[in-house]
C-alpha positions as CSV (number, residue, x, y, z in Angstrom):
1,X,-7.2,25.8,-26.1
2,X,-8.5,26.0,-29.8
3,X,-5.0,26.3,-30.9
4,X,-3.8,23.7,-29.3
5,X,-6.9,21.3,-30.8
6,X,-6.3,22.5,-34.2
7,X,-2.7,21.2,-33.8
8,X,-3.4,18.2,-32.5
9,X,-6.0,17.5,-35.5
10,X,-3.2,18.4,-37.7
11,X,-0.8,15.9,-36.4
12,X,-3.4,12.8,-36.2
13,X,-3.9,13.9,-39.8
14,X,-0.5,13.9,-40.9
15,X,-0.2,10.5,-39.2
16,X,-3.2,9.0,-41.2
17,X,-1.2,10.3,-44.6
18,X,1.7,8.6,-43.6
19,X,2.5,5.6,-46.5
20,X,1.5,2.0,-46.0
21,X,4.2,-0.3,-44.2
22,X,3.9,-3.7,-42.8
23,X,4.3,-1.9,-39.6
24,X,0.4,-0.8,-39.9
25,X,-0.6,-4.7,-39.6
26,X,1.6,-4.7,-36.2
27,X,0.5,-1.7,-35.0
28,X,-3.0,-2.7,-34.8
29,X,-2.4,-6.4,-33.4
30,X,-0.7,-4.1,-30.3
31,X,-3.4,-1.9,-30.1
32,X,-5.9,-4.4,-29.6
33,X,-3.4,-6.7,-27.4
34,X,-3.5,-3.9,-25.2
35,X,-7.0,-3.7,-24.8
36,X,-9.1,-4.2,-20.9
37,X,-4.9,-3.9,-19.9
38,X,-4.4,-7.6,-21.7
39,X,-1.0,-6.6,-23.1
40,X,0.2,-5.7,-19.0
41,X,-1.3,-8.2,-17.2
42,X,0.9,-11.0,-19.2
43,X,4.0,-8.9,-19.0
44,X,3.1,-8.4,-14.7
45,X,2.8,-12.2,-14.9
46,X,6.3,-12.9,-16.4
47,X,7.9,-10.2,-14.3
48,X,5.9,-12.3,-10.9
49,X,7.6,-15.1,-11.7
50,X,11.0,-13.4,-10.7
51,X,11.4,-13.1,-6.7
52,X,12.2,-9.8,-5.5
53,X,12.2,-6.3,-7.4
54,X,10.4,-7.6,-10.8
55,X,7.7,-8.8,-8.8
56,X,7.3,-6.3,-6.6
57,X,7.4,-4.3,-9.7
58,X,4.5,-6.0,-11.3
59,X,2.1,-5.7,-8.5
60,X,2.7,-1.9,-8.2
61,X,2.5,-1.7,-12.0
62,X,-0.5,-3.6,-11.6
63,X,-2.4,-2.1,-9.2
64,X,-1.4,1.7,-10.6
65,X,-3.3,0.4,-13.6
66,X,-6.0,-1.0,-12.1
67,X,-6.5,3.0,-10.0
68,X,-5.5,5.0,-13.6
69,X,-8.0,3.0,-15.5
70,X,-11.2,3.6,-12.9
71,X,-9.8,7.9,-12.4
72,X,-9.5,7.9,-16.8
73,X,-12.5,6.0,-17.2
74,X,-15.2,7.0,-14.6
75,X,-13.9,10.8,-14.1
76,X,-11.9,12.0,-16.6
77,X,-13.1,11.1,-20.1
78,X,-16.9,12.1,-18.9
79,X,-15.8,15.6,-17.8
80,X,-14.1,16.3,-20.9
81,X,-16.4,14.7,-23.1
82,X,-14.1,15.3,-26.3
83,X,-15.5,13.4,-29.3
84,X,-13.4,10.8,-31.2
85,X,-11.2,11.9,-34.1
86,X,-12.9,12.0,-37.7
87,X,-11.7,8.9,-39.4
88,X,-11.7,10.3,-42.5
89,X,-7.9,11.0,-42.9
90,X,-7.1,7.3,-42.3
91,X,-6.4,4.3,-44.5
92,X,-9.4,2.0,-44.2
93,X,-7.1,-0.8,-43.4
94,X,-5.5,0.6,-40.7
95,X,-9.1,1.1,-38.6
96,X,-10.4,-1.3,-35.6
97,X,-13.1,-3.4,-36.8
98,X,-15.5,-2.3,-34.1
99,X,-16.6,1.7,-33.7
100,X,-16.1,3.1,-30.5
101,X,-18.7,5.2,-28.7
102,X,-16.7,6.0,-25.1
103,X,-15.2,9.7,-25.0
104,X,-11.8,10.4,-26.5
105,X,-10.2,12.3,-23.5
106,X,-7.3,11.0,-22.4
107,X,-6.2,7.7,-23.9
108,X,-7.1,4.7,-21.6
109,X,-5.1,2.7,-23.4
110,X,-1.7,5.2,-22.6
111,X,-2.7,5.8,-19.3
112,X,-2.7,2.0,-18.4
113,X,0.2,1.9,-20.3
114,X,1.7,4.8,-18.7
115,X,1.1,3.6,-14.9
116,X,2.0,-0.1,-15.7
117,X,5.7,0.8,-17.2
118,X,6.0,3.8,-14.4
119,X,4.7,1.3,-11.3
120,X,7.6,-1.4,-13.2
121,X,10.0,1.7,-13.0
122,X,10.0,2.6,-9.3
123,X,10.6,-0.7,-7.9
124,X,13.0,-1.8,-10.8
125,X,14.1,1.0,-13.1
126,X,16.2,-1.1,-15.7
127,X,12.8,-2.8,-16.2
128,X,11.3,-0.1,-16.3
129,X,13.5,1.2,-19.0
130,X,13.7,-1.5,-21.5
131,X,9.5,-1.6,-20.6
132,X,9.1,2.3,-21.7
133,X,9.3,2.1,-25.6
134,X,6.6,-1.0,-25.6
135,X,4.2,1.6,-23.4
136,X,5.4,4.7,-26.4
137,X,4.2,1.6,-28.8
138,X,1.1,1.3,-27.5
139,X,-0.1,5.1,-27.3
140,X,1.7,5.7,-30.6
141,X,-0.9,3.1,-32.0
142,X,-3.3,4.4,-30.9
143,X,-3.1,7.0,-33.0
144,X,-2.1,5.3,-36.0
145,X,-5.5,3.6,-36.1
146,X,-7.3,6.7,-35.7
147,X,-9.0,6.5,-32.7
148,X,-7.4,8.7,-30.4
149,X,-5.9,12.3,-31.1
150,X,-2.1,12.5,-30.2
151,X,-2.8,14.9,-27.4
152,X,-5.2,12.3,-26.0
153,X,-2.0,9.9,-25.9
154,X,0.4,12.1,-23.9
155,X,-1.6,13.2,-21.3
156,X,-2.9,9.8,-20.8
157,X,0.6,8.6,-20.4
158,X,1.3,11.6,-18.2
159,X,-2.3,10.7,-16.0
160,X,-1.4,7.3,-15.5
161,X,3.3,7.8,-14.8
162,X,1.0,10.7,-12.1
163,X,-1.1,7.6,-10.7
164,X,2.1,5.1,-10.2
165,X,3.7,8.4,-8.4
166,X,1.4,9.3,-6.8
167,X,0.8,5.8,-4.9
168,X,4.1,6.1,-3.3
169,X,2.2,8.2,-0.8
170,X,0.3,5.2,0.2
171,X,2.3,2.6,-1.0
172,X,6.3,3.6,-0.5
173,X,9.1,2.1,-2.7
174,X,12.0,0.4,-0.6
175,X,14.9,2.5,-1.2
176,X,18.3,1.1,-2.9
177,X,20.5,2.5,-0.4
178,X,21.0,0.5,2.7
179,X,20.5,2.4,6.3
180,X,22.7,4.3,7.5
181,X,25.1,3.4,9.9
182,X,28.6,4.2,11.6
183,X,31.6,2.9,10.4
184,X,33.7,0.5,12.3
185,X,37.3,1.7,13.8
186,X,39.1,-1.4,13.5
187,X,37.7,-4.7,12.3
188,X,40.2,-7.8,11.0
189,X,40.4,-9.0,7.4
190,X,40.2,-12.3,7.1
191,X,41.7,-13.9,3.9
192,X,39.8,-16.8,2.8
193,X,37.7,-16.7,5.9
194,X,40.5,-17.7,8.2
195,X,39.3,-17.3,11.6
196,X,35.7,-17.0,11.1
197,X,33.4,-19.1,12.7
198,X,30.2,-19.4,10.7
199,X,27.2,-20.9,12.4
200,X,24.4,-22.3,9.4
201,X,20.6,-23.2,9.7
202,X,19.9,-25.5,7.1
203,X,16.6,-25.2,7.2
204,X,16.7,-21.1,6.1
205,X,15.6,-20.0,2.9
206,X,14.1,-22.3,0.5
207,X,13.1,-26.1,0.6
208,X,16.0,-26.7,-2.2
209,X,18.8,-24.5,-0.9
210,X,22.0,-25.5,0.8
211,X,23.9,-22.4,2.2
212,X,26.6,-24.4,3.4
213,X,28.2,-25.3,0.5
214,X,28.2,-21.9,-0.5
215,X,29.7,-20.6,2.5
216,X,32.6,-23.0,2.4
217,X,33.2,-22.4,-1.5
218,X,32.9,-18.8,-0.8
219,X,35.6,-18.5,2.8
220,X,37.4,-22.1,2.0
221,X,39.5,-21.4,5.1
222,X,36.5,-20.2,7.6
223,X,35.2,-23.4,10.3
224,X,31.3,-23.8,8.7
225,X,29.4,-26.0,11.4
226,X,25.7,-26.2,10.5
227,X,23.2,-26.4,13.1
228,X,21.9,-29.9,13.4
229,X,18.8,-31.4,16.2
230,X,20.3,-30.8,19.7
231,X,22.2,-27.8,18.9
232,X,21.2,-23.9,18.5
233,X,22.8,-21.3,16.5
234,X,24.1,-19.3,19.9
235,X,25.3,-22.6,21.5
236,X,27.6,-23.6,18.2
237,X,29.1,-19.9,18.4
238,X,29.2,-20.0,22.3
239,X,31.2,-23.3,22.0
240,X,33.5,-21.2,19.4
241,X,34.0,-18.5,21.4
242,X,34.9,-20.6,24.7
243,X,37.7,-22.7,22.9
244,X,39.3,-19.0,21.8
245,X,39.4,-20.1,17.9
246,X,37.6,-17.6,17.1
247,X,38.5,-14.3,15.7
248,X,34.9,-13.4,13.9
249,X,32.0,-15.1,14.0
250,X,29.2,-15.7,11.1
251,X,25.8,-16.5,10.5
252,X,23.9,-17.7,7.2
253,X,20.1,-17.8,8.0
254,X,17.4,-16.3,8.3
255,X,16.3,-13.4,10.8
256,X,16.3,-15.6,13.8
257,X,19.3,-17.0,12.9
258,X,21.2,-13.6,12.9
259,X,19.6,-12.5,16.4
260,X,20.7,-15.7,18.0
261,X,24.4,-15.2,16.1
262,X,24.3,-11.2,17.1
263,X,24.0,-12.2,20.8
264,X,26.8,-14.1,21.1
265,X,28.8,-11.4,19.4
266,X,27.8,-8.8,21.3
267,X,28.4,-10.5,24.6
268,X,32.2,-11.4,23.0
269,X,33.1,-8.8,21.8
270,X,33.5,-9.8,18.1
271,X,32.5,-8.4,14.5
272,X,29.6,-10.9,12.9
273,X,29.1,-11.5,9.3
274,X,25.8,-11.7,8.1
275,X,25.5,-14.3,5.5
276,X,22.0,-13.5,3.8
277,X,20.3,-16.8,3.6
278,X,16.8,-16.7,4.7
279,X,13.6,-15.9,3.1
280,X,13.4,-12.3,3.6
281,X,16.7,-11.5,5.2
282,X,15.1,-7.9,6.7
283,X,18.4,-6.8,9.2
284,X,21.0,-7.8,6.4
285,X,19.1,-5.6,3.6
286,X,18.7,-2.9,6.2
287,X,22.3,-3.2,7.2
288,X,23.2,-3.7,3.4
289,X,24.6,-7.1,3.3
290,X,22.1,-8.2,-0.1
291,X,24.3,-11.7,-1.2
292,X,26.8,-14.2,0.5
293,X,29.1,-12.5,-2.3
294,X,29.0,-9.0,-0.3
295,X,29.5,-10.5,2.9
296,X,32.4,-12.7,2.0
297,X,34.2,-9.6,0.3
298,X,33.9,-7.9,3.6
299,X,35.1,-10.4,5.4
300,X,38.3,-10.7,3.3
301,X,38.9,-7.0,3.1
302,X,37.6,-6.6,6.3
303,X,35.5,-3.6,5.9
304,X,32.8,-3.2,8.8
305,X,30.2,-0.8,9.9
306,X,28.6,-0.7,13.7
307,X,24.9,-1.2,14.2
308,X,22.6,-0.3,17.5
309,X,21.2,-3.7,19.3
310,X,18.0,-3.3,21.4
311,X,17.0,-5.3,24.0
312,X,13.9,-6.8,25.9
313,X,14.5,-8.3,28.9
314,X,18.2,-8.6,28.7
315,X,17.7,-10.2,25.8
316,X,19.2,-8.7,22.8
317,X,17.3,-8.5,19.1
318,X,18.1,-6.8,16.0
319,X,15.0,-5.7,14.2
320,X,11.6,-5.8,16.0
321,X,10.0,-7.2,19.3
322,X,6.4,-7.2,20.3
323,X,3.7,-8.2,22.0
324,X,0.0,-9.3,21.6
325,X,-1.4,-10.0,17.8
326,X,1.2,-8.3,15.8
327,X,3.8,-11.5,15.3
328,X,0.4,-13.4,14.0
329,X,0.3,-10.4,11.4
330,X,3.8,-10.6,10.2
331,X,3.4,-14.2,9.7
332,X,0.2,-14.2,7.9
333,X,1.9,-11.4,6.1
334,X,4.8,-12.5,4.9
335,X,2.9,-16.2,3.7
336,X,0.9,-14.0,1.5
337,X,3.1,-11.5,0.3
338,X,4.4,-13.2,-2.8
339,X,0.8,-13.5,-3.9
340,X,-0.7,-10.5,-3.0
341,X,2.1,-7.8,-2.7
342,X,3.4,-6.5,0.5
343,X,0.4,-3.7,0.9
344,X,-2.6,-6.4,0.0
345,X,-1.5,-8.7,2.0
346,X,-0.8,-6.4,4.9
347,X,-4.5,-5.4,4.7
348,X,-5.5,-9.0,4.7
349,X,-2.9,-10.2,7.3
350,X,-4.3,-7.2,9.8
351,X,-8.1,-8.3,9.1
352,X,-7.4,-11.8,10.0
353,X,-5.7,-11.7,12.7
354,X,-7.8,-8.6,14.5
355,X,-10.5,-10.7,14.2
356,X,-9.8,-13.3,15.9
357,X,-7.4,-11.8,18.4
358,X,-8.3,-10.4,21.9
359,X,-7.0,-7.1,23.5
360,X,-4.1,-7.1,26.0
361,X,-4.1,-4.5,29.2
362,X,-0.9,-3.1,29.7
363,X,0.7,-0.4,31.6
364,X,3.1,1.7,29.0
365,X,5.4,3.4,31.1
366,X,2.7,4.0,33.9
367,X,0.2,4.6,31.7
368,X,-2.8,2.1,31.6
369,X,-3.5,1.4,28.1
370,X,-5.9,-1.7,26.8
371,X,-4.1,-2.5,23.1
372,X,-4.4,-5.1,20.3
373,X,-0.9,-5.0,19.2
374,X,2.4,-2.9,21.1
375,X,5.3,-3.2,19.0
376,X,8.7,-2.0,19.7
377,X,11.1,-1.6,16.7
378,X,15.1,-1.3,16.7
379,X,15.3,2.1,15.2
380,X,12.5,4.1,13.3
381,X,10.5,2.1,11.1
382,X,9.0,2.9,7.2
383,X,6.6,3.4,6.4
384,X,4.5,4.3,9.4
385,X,1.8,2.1,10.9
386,X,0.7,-1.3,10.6
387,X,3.0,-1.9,7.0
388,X,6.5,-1.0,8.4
389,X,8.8,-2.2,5.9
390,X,12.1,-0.9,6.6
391,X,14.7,1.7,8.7
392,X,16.5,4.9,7.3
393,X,19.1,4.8,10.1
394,X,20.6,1.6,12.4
395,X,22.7,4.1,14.6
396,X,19.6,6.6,15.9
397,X,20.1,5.1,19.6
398,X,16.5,4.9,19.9
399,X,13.1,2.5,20.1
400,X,10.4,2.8,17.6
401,X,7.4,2.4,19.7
402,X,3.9,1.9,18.2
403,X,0.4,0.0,19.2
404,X,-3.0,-0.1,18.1
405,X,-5.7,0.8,20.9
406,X,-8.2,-1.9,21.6
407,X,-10.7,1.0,23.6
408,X,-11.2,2.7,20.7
409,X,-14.5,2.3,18.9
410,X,-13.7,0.1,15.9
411,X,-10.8,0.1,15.8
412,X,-10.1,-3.0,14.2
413,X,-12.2,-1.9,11.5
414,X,-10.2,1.2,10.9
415,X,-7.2,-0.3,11.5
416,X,-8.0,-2.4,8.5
417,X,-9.3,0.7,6.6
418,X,-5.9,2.5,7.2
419,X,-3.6,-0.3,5.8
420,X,-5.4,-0.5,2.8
421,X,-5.9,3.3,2.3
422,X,-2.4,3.6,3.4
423,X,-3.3,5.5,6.5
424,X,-2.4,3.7,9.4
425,X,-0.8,7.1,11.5
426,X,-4.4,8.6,10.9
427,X,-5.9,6.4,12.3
428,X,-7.8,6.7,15.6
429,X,-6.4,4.4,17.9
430,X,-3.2,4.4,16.6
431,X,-0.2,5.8,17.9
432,X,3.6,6.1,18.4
433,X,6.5,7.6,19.4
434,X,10.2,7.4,20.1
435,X,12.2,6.6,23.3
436,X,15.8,5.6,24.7
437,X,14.1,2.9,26.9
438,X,10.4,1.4,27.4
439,X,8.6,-0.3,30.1
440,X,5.5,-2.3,30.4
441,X,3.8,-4.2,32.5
442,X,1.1,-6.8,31.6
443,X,-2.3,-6.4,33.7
444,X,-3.7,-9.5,31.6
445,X,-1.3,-12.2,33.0
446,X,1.8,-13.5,31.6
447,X,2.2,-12.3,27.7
448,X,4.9,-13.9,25.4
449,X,7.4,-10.9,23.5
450,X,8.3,-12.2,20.0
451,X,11.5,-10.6,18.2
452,X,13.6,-11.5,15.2
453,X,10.8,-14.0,14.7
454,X,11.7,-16.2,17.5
455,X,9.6,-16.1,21.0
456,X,10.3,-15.5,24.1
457,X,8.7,-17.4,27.4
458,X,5.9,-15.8,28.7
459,X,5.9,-12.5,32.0
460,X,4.2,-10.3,33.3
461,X,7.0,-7.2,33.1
462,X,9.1,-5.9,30.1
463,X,11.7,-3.8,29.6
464,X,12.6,-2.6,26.4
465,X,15.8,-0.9,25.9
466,X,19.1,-0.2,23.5
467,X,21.8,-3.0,24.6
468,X,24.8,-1.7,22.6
469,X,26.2,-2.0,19.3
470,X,27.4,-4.8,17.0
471,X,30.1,-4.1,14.5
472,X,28.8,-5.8,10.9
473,X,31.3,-6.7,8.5
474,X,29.5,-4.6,5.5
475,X,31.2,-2.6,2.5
476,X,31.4,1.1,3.6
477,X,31.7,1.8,0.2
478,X,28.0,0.2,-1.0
């Protein structure tokens, strides 16, 4: 340990000999940009104002800050207790203007800096990358106005890159690569779209945005009708399908849209191309359809894979179904996401809506259970509990079955508790499990089943169960 000291007091002198530049005037503008986590916050604002990875990105770096800050700055530095470097060795120009008191042990400065550019990284590594010499910068400069030893430095940046690591325990990055699936044995290419059928909702994905034209531009030979008042996505397709012009049928919208579209393919027998054009677009980043480019390309070289369809009811959906307060959760969810991040606002989303919801008595397979939200998933869901985000697999053959207890003492308030903590499958009350085919029957009247983010009209009985597959036209080399 006293080796190690006396080296790094060697190397923060060395770096106080080093000759003037007009890099020392720099240096300490950063230094002091960075201060209270200035210097990140504006960069996590730039990066929020980009939908998607970037922002998802600046929340995690954000909030990895925030959590390295409080461990470096209330545990840390005051169990350590090493004294600031002896500013003796340093150009009087190069020092802060104001003398600091706080412990030296590790840099807060590179720790911040450390978990900000390491949060950026995991949800958007090139980011991440061209981020990582500005975060070097600022624990560099630390140094170079003599308030920090260089060993302070790296294992600050080291404490906080742990933090941002360390919060995918709680807070679990999306993967890149799409689930799994099975490929396809035969499925027809379609140059130019000829013989596709594409259904659109114009009323998808933002206020702006047109998907129609885009469609026709990107399959000039497929038939684009767009859904207008008095018509449904299934009945345009149906019509299709009946009149036997059809060899494929499409969808661009959202979620809803591709459930409605993946019924009548399934019931006809023909592959479906998911044109992503919805707000979130959850079964076509599962499946890994991620732009109408990817779709189109499949549908020209008419590469597919084959996905499992569940069922409630006879009715077919791709993604989730549920019933009780969970839809209300999603929705308030997914309104506040953009804002808060996907894990704030599933904490706030679940407070919300527990609070004013009531409890539903149900009979799960027999079993008499009284529950504030049963949900039913198409395939196992990631992360567990209440913040399920995504699937690993589309071809398990099974249901991902999950509810939060309403007899359990508060269990609302833990249930809040464990999505913030990231503890949901902890929590008492909570449960789950896997099955080839659920049953349940409502002993609090007639309940409505939402799925795919539509809803269903309201019974007493439901059967849950796998319908089939769907054959997807998807690159199987993605």
């Amino acid at each position: 340990m006293r080796g190690a000291r006396h080296w790094d007091a060697r190397l923060h002198s060395l770096v106080g000999g080093l000759p003037d530049t007009p890099a020392d005037v720099w240096l300490r503008r950063l230094t002091t940009a960075a201060d209270h986590g200035r210097l990140w916050m504006a960069v996590g604002t730039l990066l929020a104002l980009r939908r998607g990875a970037l922002r998802r990105g600046a929340v995690r770096g954000l909030a990895s800050m925030a959590v390295s800050s409080g461990v470096v700055n209330s545990a840390l530095k005051p169990v350590f207790g090493r004294r600031r470097p002896d500013l003796g060795a340093h150009p009087v120009h190069r020092l802060l203007r104001e003398v600091l008191t706080t412990h030296s042990f590790p840099s807060g400065h590179s720790s911040s800096a450390g978990a900000f550019v390491t949060g950026v990284a995991l949800e958007c590594p090139a980011a991440g990358v061209a981020l990582a010499p500005l975060a070097v910068a600022v624990g560099y400069s630390r140094v170079h106005v003599g308030v920090h030893y260089p060993g302070d430095v790296v294992v600050g940046l080291a404490v906080g890159a742990a933090v941002a690591v360390g919060g995918r325990h709680w807070w679990p990055v999306r993967p890149v690569a799409p689930a799994r699936v099975r490929p396809a044995r035969s499925t027809p290419a379609l140059p130019g779209g000829e013989g596709l059928v594409v259904a659109v909702n114009p009323r998808s994905g933002p206020a702006d945005y047109h998907p129609a034209g885009e469609v026709r531009r990107l399959l000039p030979r497929a038939e684009v009708l767009e859904q207008t008042a008095g018509t449904t996505i299934g009945g345009l397709l149906e019509e299709a399908v009946r009149s036997g012009r059809a060899r494929a049928l499409g969808v661009a919208g959202g979620d809803g849209s591709v459930a409605a579209a993946a019924a009548v393919a399934v019931a006809s027998g023909l592959p479906l191309a998911v044109l992503p054009a919805g707000t979130l677009n959850h079964f076509a980043r599962d499946v890994g359809v991620r732009t109408l480019e990817a779709a189109a390309d499949a549908v020209v070289s008419g590469q597919a894979v084959e996905v499992d369809v569940a069922e409630v009811n006879g009715t077919p959906f791709l993604n989730t179904a549920s019933i009780g307060s969970y839809p209300e959760v999603v929705r308030r969810r997914d309104a506040l996401a953009g804002r808060l991040g996907r894990w704030t606002a599933m904490t706030v989303a679940v407070a919300q809506t527990l609070r004013r919801g009531t409890p539903v008595s149900l009979l799960l397979d027999g079993r008499p259970l009284s529950v504030w939200i049963l949900f039913v998933g198409n395939g196992r869901y990631t992360p567990r509990g209440l913040a399920l985000a995504w699937r690993s697999r589309l071809d398990d053959g099974l249901l991902d079955v999950q509810y939060l207890r309403a007899d359990v003492p508060f269990s609302r308030t833990r249930a809040v508790l464990g999505s913030l903590l990231g503890l949901s499958p902890h929590v008492s009350g909570y449960a789950q499990g896997q099955a080839r085919e659920v049953r349940v029957v409502s002993r609090s009247g007639p309940q409505a089943v939402a799925y795919d983010g539509e809803t269903g009209g309201p019974a007493t009985e439901f059967v849950f169960a796998k319908h089939g597959t769907l054959t997807v036209y998807c690159c199987r080399d993605r």
